[in-house]
Backbone as CSV, one residue per row, in Angstrom:
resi,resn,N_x,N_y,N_z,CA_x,CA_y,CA_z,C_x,C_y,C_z
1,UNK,128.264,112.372,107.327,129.670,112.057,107.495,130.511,113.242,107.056
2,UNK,131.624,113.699,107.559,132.376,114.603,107.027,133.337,114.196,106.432
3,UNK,133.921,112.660,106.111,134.833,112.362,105.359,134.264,111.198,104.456
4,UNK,134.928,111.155,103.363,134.713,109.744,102.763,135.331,108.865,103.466
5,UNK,134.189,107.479,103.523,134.186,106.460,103.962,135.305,105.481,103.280
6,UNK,135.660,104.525,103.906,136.794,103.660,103.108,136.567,102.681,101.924
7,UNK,136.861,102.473,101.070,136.010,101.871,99.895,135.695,100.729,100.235
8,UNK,136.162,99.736,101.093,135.899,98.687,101.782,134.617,98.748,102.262
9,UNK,134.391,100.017,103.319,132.878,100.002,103.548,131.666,100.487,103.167
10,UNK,132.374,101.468,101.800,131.459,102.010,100.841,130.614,100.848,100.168
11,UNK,131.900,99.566,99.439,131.515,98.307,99.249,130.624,97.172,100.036
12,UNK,130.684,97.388,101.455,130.147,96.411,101.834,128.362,97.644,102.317
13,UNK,128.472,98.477,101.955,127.206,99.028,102.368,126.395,99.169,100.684
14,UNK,127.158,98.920,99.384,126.032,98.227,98.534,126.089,97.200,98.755
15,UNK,126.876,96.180,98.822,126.500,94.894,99.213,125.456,94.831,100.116
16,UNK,124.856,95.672,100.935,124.272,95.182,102.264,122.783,96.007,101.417
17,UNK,122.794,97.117,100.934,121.582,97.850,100.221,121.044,97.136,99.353
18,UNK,121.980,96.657,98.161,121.308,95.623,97.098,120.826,94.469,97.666
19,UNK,121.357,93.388,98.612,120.907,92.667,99.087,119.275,92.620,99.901
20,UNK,119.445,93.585,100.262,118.129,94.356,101.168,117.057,95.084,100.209
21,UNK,117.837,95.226,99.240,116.673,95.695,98.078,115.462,94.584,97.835
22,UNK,116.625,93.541,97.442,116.597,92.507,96.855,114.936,91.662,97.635
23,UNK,116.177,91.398,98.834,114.601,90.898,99.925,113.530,91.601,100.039
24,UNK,113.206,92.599,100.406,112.545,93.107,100.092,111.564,93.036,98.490
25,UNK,112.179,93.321,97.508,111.531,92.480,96.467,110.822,91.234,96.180
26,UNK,111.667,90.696,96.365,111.365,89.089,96.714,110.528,88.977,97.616
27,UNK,110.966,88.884,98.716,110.111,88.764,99.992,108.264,88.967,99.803
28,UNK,108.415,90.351,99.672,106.894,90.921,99.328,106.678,90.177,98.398
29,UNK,106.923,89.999,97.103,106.379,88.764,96.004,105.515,87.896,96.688
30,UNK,106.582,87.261,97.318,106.396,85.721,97.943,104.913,85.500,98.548
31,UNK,105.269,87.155,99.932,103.730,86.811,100.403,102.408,87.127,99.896
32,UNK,103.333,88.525,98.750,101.266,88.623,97.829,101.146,87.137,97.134
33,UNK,101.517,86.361,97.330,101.091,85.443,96.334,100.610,84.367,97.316
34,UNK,101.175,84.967,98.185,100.386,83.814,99.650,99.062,83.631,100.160
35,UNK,99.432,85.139,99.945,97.615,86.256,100.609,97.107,86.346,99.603
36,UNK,96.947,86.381,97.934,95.857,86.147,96.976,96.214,86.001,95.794
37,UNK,95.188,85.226,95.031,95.371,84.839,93.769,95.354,86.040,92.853
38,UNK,95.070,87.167,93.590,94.952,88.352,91.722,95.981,89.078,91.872
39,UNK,96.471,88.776,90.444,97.625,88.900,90.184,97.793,90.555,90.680
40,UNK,96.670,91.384,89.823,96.907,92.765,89.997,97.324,93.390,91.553
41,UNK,96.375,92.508,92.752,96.704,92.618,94.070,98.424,92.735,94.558
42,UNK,98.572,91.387,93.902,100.091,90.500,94.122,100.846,92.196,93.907
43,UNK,100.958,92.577,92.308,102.432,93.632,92.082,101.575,94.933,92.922
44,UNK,100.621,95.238,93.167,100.424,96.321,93.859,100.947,95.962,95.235
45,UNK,100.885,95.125,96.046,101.419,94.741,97.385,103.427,94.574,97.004
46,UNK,103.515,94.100,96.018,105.371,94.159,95.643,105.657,95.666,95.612
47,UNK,104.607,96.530,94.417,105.178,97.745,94.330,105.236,98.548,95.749
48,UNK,104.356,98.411,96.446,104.101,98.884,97.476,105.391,98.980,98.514
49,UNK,105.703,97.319,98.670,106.637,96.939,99.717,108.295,97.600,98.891
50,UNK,108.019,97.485,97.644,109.253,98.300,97.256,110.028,99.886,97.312
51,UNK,108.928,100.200,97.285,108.401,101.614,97.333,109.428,101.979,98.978
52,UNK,108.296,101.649,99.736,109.133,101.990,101.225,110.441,101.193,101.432
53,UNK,110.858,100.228,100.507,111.715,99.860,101.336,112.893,100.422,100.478
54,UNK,113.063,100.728,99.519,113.975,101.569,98.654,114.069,102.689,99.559
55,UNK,112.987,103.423,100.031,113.087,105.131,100.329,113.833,104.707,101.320
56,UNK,113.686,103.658,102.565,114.284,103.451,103.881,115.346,103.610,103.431
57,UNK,115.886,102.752,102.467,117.327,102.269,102.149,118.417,103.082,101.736
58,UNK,117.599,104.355,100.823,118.439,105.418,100.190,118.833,106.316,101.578
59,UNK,117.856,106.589,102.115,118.005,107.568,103.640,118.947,106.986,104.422
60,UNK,118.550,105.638,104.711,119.789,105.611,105.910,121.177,105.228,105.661
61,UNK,121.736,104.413,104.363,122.849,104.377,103.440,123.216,105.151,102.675
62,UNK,122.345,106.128,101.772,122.938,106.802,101.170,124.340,107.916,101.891
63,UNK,124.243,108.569,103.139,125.356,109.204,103.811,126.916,108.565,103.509
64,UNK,126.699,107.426,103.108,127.734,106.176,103.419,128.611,105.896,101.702
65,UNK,127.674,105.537,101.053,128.021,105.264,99.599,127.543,105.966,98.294
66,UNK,126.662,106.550,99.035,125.520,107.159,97.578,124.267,106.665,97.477
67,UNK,123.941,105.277,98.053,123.269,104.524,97.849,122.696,103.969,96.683
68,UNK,123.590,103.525,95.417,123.534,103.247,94.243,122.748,101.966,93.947
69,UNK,123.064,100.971,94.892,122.758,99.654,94.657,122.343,99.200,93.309
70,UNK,122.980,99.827,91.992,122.349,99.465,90.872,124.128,99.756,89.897
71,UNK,124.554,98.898,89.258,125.473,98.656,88.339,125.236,100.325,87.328
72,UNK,124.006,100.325,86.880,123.910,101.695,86.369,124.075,102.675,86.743
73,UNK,123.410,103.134,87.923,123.591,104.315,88.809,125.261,105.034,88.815
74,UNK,125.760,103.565,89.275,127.528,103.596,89.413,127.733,104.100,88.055
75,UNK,127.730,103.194,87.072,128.144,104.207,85.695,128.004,105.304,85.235
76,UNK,126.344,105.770,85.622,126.228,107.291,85.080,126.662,108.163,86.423
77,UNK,126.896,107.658,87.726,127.936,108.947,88.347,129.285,109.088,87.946
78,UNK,129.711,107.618,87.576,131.303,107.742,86.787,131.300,108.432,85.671
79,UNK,130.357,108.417,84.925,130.180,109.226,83.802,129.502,110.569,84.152
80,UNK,129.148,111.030,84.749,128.942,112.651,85.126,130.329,113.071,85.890
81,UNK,131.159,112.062,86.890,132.348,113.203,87.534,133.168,112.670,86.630
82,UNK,132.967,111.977,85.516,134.515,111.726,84.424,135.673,112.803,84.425
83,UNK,135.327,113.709,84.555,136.250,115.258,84.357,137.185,114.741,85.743
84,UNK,136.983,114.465,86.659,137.737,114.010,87.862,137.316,113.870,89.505
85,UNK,135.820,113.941,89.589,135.128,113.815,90.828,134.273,113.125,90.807
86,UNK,134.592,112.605,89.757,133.473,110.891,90.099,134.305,109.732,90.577
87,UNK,133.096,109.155,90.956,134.343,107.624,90.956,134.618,107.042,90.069
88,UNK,135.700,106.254,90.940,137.218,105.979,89.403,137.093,104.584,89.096
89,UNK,137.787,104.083,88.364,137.582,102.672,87.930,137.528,101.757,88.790
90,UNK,138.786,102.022,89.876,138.959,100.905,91.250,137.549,100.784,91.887
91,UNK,136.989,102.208,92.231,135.864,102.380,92.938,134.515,101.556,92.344
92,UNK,134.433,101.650,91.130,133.158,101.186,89.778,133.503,99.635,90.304
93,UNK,134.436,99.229,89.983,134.987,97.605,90.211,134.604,96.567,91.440
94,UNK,134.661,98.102,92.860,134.130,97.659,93.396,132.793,97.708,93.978
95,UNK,131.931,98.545,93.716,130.896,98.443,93.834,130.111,97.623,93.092
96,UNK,130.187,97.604,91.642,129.560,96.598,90.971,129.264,94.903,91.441
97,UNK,130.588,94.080,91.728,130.655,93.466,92.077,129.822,92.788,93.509
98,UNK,130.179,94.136,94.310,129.050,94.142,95.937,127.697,94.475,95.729
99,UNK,127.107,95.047,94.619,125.919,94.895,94.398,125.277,94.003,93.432
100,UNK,126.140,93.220,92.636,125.491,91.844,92.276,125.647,91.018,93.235
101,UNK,126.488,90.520,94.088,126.544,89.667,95.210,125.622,90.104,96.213
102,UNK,125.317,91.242,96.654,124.492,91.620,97.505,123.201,90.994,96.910
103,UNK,122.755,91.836,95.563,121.463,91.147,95.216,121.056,89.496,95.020
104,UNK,122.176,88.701,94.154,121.931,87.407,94.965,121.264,86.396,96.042
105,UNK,122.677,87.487,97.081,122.182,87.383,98.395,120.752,87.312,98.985
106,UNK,120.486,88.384,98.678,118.982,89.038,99.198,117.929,88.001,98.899
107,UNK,117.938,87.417,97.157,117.418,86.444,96.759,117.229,85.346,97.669
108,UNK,118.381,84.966,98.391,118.519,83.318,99.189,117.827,84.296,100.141
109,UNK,118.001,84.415,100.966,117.388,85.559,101.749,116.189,85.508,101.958
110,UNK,115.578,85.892,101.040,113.719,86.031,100.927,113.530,84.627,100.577
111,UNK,114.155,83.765,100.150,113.551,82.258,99.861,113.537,82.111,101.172
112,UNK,114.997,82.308,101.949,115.087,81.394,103.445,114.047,81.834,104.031
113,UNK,113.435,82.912,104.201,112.449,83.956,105.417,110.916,82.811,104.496
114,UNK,110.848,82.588,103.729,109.306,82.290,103.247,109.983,80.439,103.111
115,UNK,110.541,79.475,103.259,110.651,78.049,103.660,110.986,77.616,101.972
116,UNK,111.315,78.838,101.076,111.370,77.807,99.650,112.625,77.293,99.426
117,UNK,113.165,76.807,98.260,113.764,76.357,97.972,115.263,77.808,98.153
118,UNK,116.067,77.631,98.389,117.473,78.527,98.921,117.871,79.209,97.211
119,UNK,118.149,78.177,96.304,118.531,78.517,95.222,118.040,77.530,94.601
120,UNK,116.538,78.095,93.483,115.967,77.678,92.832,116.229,78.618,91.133
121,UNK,116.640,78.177,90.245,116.683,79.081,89.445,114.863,79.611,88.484
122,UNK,115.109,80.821,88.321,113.642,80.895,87.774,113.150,80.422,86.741
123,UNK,111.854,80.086,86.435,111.356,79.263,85.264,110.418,80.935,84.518
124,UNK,110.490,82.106,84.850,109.764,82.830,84.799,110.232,83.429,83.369
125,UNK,109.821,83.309,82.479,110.356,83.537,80.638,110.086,85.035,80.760
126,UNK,110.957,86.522,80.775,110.657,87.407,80.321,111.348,87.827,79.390
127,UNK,110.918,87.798,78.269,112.076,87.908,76.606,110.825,88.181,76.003
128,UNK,110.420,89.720,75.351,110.402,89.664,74.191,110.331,91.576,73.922
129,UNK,110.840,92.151,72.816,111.070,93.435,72.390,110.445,94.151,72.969
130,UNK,108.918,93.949,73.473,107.923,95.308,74.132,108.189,95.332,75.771
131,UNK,108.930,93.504,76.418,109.739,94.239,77.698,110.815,94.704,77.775
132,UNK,111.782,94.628,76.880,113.081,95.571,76.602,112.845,96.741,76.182
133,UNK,111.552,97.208,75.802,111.598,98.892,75.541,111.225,99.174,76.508
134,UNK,110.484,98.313,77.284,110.102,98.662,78.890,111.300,98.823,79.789
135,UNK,112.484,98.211,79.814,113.771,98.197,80.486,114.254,99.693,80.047
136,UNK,114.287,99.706,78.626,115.039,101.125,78.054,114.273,102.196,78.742
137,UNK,113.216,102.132,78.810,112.498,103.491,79.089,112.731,103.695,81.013
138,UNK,112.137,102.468,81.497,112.326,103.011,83.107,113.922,103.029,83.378
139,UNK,114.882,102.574,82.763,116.141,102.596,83.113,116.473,104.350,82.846
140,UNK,116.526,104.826,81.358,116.557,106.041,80.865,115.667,106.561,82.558
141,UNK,114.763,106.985,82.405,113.932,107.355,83.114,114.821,107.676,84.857
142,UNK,115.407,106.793,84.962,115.775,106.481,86.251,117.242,107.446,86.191
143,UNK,117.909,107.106,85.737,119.293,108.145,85.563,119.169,109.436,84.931
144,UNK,117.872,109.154,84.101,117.705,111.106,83.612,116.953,111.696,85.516
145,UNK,116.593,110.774,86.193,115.889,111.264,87.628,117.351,111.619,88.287
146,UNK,118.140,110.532,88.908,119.442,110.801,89.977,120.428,111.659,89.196
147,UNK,120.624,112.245,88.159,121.430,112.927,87.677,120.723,114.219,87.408
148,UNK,119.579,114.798,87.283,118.750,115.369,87.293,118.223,116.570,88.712
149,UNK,118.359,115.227,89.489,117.905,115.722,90.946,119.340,116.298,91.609
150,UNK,120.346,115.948,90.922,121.933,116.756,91.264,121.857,117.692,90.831
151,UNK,121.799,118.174,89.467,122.434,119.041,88.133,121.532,120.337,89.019
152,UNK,120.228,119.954,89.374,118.920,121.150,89.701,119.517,121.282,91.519
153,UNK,119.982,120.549,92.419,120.834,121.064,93.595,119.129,120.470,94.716
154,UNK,119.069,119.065,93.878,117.587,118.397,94.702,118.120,117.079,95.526
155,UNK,119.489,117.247,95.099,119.550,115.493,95.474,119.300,115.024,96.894
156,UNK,118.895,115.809,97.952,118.025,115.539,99.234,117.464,114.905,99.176
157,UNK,116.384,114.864,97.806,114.650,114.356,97.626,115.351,112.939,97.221
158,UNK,116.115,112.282,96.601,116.382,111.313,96.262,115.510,110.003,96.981
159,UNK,115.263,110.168,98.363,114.549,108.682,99.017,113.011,108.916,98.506
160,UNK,112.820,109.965,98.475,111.552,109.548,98.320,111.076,110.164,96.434
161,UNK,112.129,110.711,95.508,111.697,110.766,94.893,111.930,109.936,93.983
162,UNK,113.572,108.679,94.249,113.736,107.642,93.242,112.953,106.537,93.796
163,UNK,112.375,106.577,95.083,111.432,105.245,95.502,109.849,105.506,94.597
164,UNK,109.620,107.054,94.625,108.417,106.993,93.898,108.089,106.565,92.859
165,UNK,109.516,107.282,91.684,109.511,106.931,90.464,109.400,105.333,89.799
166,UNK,110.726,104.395,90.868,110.029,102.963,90.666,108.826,102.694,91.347
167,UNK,108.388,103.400,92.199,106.629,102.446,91.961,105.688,102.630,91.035
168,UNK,106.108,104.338,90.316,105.230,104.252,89.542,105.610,103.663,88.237
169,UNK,106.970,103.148,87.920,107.257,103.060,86.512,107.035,101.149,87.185
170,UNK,106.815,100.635,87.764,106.190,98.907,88.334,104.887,99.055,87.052
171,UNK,104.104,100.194,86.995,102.991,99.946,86.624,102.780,100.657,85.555
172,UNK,104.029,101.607,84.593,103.962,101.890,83.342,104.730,101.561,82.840
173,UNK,105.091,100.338,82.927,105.901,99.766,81.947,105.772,97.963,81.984
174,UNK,105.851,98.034,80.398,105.656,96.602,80.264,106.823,95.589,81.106
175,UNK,107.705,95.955,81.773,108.550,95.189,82.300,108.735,94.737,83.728
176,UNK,107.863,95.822,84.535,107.456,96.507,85.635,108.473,96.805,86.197
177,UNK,109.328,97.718,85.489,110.585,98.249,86.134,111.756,97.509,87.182
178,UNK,112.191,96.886,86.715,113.676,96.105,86.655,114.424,97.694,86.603
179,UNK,114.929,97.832,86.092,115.709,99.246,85.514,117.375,98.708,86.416
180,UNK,118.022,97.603,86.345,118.729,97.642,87.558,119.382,95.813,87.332
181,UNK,120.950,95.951,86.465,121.260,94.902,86.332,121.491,94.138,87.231
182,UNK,122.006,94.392,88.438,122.336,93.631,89.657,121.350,92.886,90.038
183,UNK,119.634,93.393,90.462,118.618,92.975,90.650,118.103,92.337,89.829
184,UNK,118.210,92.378,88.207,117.799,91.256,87.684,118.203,90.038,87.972
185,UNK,119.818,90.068,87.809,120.642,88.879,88.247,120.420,88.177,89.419
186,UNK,119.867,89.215,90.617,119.769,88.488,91.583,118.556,87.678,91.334
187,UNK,117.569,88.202,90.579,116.352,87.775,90.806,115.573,86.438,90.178
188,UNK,117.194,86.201,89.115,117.129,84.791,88.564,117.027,83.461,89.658
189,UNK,117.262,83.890,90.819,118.297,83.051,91.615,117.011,82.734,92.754
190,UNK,115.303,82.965,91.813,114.235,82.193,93.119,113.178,82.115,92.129
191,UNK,112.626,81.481,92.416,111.613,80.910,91.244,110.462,80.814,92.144
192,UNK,110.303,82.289,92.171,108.939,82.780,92.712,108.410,83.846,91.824
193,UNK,107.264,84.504,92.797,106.555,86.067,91.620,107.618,86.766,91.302
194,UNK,108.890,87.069,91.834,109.519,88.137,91.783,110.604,87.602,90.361
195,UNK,110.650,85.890,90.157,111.393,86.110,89.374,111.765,86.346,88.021
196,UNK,112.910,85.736,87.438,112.966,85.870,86.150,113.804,84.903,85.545
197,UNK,113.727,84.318,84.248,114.369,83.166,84.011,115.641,83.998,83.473
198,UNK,116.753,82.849,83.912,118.478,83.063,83.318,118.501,83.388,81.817
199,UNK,117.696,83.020,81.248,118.113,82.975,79.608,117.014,84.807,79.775
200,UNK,116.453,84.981,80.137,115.875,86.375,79.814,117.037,87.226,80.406
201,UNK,117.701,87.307,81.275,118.489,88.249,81.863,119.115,89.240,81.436
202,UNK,119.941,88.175,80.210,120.672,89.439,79.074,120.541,89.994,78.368
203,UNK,118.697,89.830,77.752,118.085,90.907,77.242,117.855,92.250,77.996
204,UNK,117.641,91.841,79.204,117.395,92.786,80.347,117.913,94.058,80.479
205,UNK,119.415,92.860,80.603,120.784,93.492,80.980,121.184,94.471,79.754
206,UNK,120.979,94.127,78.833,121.455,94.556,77.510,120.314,96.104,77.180
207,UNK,119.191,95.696,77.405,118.274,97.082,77.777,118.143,97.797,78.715
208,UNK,119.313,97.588,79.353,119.025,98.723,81.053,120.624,99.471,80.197
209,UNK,121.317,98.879,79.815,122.349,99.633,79.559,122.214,100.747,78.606
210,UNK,120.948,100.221,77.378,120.559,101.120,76.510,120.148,102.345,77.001
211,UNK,119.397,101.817,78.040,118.352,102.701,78.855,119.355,103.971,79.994
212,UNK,120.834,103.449,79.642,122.111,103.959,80.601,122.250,105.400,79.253
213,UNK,122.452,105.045,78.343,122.836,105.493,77.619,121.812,106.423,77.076
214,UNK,120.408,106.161,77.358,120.162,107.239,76.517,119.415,107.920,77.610
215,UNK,119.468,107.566,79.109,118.868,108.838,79.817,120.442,109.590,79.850
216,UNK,121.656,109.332,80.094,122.549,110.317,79.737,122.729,111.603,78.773
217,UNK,121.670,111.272,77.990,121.522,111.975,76.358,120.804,112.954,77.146
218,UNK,119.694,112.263,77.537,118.827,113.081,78.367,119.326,114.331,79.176
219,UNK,119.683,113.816,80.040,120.798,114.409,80.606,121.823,115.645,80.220
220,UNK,122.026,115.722,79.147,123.229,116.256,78.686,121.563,117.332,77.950
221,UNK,121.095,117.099,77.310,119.563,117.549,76.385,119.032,118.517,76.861
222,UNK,118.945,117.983,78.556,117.760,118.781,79.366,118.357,119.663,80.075
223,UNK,119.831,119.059,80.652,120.283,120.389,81.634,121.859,120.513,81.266
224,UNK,122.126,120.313,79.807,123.480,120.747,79.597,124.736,119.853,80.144
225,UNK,126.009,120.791,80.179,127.209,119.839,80.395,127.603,119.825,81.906
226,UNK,127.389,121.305,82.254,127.722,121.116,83.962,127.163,119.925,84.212
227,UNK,128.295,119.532,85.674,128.325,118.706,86.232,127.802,118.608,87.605
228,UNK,127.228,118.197,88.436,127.948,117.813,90.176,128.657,117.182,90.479
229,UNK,129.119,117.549,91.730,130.377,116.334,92.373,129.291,115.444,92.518
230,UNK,130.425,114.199,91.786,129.716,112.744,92.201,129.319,112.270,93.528
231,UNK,129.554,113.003,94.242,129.257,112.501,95.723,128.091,112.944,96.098
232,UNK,126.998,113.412,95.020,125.565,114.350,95.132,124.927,113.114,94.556
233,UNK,125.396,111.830,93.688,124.434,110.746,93.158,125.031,109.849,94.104
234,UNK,123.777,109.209,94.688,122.297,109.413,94.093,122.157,110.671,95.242
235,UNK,122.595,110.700,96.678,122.316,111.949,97.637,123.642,111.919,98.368
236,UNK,123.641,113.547,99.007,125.039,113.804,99.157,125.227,113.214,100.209
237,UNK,126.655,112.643,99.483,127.597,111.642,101.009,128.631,112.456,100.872
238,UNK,129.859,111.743,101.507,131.146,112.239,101.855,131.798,113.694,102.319
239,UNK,133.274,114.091,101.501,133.257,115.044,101.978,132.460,116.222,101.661
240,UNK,131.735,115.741,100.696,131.117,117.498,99.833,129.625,117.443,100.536
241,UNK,129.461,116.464,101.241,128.081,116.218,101.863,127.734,117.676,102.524
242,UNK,128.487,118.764,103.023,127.946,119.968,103.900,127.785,120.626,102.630
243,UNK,128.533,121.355,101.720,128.398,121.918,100.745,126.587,121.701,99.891
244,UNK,126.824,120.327,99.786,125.425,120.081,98.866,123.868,120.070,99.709
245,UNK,124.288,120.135,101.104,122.999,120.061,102.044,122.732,121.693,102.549
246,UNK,123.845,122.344,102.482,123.285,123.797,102.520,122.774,124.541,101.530
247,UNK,122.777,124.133,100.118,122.254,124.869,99.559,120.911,125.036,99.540
């Protein structure tokens, strides 16, 4: 694109990414658990289906919004163009919002496509300290990556190098990488493999933010104070999109 898009449709294209995350998540759950009882099978067939369907998602949306689909993402680009080329509060306000509703969404979504229940809330208990250091670490992990892959002039690689990183952090971490408040929330909202019970959420939530905060540290640790234009997280959109693709 050579111009920024209108925030209206910046908004409705996380709404439409998180949602699509979402199914995708879900979805794949649903059927490893269709096609076999071992468990280990089950998240290797989720990580799997996540894997590609994130990379799809960043490639063909990211031109459009950034392709953030994550409440965090949005914060640490607001917090890298803070100086004045990130997005601004109006912008944060609205994306947040379109990517918890999106993820929701996605939730009913993958119930409707597999015949379950539309909105079942989850019975799935994840609460206790060794999966919240698991949240802190792949969350950290994840914003020291998209802020990282800017600062170094990589943010091209973004589809396939933030799809890699969550498949591999599915399987090093005790939490299997959530890293992503919107998607937890959504993921309360089916009471299948993929989900998670309401009362665990805000531990979740409360450790992805930690996990906001201290890959920023990171951040600041590993490659200093320069900045990029926010329009390089997670890959370059808008107007600076020619600038950041020629280098």
């Amino acid at each position: 694109m050579s111009a920024t898009a209108p925030l209206g449709r910046r908004a409705a294209v996380e709404f439409t990414g998180s949602g699509a995350l979402v199914a995708v998540v879900v979805g794949s759950g649903i059927q490893a658990s269709k096609l076999s009882q071992d468990v280990g099978l089950q998240l290797l067939a989720n990580s799997l289906a996540t894997v590609f369907g994130l990379g799809v998602l960043i490639a063909l949306l990211g031109p459009v919004s950034g392709a953030h689909f994550n409440p965090v993402v949005t914060l640490a680009a607001w917090w890298a163009g803070r100086r004045g080329d990130g997005p601004t509060a109006r912008e944060v306000a609205a994306y947040v919002p379109a990517q918890v509703a999106g993820a929701i969404g996605g939730a009913v979504l993958a119930d409707a496509m597999f015949a379950e229940p539309l909105v079942r809330l989850s019975a799935h208990t994840r609460s206790a300290p060794h999966l919240w250091l698991g949240e802190v670490v792949a969350t950290a992990g994840l914003v020291l990556l998209v802020l990282g892959l800017a600062r170094v002039g990589r943010a091209h690689l973004a589809p396939v190098a933030v799809a890699s990183y969550i498949g591999a952090a599915y399987w090093f971490t005790s939490s299997t990488s959530f890293a992503n408040p919107a998607v937890t929330i959504g993921r309360a909202f089916t009471d299948t493999f993929a989900g998670i019970a309401p009362a665990s959420v805000p531990g979740f939530v409360v450790a992805q933010l930690v996990g906001l905060v201290v890959g920023c540290a990171l951040v600041l640790a590993l490659f200093g104070r320069s900045a990029p234009a926010a329009e390089d997280i997670v890959i370059p959109h808008g107007e600076h999109q020619s600038a950041s693709t020629g280098r």
